[in-house]
N, C-alpha and C positions, 0 to 999 in steps of 0.2 A: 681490722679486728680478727681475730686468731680465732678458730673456731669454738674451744674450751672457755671465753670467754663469751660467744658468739651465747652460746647454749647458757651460759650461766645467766647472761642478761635478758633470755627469751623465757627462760623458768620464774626468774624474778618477775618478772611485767608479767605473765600469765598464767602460772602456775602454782601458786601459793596455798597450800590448805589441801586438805583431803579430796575434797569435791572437786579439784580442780586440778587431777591427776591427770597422767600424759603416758601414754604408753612408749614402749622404746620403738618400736614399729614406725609411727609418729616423727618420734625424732629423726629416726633413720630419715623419710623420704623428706622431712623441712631440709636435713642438714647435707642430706646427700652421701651419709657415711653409712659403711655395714655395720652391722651388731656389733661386732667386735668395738670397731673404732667408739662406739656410743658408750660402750660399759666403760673404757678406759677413760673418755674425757668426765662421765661422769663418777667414776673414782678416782681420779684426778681433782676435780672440783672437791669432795667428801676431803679427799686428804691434805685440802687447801683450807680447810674448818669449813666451808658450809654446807648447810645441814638438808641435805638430799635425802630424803626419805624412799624408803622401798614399800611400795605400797601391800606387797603378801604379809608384812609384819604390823599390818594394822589391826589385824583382825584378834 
């Protein structure tokens, strides 16, 4: 499995809902990628339709 999928299927199973946010820090050391790499798979996923929220636009 590809990591962009890797990360979509790890947000689905445990990160659903407000409360149950995940900082990109986080992902960095599960997935083993820098910042960079993390923001592009997860706007990659965003421009694939699913629905990735940015948690500073909740407020």
């Amino acid at each position: 499995m590809d990591r962009k999928k890797a990360i979509c299927e790890y947000l689905r199973q445990n990160h659903i809902g407000k409360g149950k946010a995940i900082h990109s820090k986080e992902l960095e050391k599960l997935f083993m990628l820098d910042g960079r790499n993390i923001r592009r798979k997860i706007s990659a996923l965003r421009q694939d339709g699913f629905p990735i929220w940015l948690s500073y636009l909740q407020r």
